[in-house]
C-alpha positions as CSV (number, residue, x, y, z in Angstrom):
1,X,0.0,0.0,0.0
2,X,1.6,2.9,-1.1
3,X,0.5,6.1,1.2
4,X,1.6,10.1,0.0
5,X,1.8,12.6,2.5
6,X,1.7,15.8,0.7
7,X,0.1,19.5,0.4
8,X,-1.7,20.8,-2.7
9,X,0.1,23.8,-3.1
10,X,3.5,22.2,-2.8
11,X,5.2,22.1,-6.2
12,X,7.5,18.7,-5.1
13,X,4.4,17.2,-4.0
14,X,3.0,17.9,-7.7
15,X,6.0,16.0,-9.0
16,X,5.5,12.8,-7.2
17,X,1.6,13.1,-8.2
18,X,2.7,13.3,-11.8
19,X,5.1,10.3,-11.4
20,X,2.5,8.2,-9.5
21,X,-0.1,8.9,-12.8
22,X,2.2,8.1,-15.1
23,X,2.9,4.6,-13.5
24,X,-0.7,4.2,-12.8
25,X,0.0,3.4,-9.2
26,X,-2.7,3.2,-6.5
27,X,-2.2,4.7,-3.6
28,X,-3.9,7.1,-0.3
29,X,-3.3,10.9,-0.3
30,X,-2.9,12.5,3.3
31,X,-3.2,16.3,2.9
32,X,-0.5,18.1,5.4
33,X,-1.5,21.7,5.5
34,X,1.6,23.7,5.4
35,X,-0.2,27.0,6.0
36,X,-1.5,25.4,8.6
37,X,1.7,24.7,9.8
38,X,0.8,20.8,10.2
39,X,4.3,19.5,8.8
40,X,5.4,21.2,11.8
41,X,3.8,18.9,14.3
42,X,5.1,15.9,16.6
43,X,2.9,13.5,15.0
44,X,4.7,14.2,11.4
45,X,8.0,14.8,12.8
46,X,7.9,11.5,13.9
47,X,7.3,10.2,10.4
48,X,9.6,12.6,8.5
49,X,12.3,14.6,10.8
50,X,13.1,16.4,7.8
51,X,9.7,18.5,8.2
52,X,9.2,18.3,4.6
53,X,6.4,17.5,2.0
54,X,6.6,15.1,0.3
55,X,6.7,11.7,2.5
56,X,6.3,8.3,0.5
57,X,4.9,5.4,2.7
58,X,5.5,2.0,0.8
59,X,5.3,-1.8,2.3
60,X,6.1,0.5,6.2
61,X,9.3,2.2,4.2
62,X,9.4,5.8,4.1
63,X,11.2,7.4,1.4
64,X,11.4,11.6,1.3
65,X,12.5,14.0,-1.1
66,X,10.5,14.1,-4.1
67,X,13.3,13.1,-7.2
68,X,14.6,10.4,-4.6
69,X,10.6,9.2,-4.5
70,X,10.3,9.2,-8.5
71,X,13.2,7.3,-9.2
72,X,11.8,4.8,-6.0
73,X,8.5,4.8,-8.0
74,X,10.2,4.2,-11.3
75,X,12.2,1.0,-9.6
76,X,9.8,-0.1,-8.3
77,X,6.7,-0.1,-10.8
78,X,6.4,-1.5,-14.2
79,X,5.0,0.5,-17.4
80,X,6.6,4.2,-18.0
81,X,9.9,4.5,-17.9
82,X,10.6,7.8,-15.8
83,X,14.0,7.6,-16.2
84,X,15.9,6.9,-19.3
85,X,17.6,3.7,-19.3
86,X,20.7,4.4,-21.0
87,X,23.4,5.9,-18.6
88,X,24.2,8.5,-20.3
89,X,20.5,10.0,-20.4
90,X,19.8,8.9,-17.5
91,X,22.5,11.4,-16.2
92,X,21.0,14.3,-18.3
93,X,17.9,13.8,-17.3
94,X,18.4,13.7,-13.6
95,X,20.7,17.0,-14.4
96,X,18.0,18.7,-15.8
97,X,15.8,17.8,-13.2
98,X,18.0,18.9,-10.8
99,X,18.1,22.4,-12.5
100,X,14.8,22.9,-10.6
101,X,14.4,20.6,-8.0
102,X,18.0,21.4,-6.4
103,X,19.3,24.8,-7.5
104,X,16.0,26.8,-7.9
105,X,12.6,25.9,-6.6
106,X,14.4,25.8,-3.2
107,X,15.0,29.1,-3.1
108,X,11.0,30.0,-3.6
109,X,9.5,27.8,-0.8
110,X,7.3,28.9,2.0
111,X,10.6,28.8,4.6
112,X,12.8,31.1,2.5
113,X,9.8,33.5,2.5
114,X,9.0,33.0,6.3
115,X,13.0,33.9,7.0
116,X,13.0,36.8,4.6
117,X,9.7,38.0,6.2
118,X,11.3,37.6,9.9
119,X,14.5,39.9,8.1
120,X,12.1,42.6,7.6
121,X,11.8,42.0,4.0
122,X,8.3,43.7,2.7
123,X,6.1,41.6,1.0
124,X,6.7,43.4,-2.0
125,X,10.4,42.2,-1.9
126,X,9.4,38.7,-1.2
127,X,7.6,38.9,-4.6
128,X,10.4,40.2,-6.4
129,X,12.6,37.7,-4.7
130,X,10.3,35.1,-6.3
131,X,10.0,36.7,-9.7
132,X,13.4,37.1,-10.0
133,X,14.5,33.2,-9.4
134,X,11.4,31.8,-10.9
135,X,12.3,34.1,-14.2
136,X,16.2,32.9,-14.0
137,X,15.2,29.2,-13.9
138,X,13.2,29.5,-16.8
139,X,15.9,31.1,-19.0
140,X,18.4,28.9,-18.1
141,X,16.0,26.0,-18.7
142,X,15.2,27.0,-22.4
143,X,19.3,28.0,-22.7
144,X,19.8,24.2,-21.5
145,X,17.1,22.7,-23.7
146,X,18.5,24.7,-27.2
147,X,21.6,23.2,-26.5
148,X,21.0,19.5,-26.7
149,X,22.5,17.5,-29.6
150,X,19.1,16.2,-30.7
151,X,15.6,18.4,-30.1
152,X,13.1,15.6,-28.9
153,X,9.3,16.6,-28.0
154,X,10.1,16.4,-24.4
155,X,12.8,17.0,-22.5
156,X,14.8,13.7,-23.1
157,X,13.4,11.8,-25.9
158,X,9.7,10.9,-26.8
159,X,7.8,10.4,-24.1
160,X,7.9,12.5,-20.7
161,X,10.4,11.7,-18.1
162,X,11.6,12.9,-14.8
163,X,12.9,16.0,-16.2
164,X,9.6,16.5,-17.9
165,X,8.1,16.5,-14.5
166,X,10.0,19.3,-12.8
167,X,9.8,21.6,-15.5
168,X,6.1,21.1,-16.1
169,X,5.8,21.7,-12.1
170,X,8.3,24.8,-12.2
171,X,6.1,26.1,-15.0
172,X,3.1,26.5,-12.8
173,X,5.0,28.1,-10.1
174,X,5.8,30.3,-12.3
175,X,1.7,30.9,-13.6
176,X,1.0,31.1,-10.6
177,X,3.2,34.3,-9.8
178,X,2.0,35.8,-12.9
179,X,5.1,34.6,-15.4
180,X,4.3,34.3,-19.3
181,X,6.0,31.1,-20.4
182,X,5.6,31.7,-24.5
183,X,8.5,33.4,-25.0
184,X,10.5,30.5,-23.8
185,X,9.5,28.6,-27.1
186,X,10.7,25.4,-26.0
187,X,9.9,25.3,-23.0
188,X,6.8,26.2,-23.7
189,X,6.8,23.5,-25.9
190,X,7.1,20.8,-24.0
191,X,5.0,22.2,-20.8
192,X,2.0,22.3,-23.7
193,X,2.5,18.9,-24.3
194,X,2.7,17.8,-20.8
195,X,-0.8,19.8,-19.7
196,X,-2.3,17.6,-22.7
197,X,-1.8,14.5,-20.9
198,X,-4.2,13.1,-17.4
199,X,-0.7,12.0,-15.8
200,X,0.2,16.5,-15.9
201,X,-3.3,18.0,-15.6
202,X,-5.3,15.6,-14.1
203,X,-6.4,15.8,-9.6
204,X,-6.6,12.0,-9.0
């Protein structure tokens, strides 16, 4: 039984969603309220001391942090391939994915605004600190992507991957903080092409 402790509005959780759909997994959803401030409590800390969304519970085995999850998820279940197979693209892909996950969304989430607020940063500048890095991972996304050796529909071949995933999650940070994604024309590209599909759009 596979059991995902998450929060709506969390952009990691949305990644581990999207993997789950694309490998057609059943599983329970426990909604943490971060706002609410309900990662914060004994009861989760005792399942995750990391205080973090998301939480995997598989078989009585925890696994956290959301690309450690996928590639769990993609070991572990048959059907789509969320991870290239070959070595090489493998590594490309979980570079890309990184681009996000690692070196950008962190610098967005609610704790980064909850310390800059407690610096005495306005709200206005809290916005602007979003903008900024949201806007930067973006163009250095579409930079990265124009500069593969062969342009494939998605990020790493013909079907979506891990990589796929984080963008199409980073894209509606971004949307939702106002961002136009057009002008990043492949980018854009492939987030299109991901919202087509139920595993990117759909709420199960």
């Amino acid at each position: 039984m596979i059991t995902l402790y998450g929060c709506r509005t969390s952009s990691a959780t949305n990644r581990v969603r999207i993997a789950l759909r694309l490998k057609n997994a059943t599983y329970q959803y426990v909604e943490v309220d971060l706002q609410q401030g309900e990662h914060l409590t004994s009861s989760y800390r005792e399942l995750n001391a990391q205080k973090k969304l998301p939480l995997l519970s598989h078989n009585d085995q925890r696994v956290t942090q959301s690309l450690a999850i996928i590639e769990y998820l993609n070991d572990t279940h048959a059907g789509h391939d969320i991870l290239p197979r070959d070595p090489l693209q493998r590594a490309a892909c979980r570079s890309f994915a990184s681009l996000f996950a690692a070196d950008y969304h962190p610098l967005i989430t609610r704790r980064v605004a909850d310390q800059l607020r407690a610096s005495g940063v306005t709200e206005t500048g809290i916005s602007q600190w979003k903008l900024h890095w949201l806007n930067e991972s973006l163009q250095v996304a579409e930079e990265t992507l124009s500069q593969r050796a062969i342009q494939h529909p998605f990020c790493c071949g013909d079907a979506p991957t891990m990589a796929d995933i984080c963008l199409f999650a980073q894209c509606e940070s971004a949307r939702k903080q106002g961002i136009a994604l057009s002008h990043h024309t492949l980018l854009f590209g492939i987030y299109t092409l991901c919202y087509a599909l139920d595993a990117f759009s759909g709420d199960a």
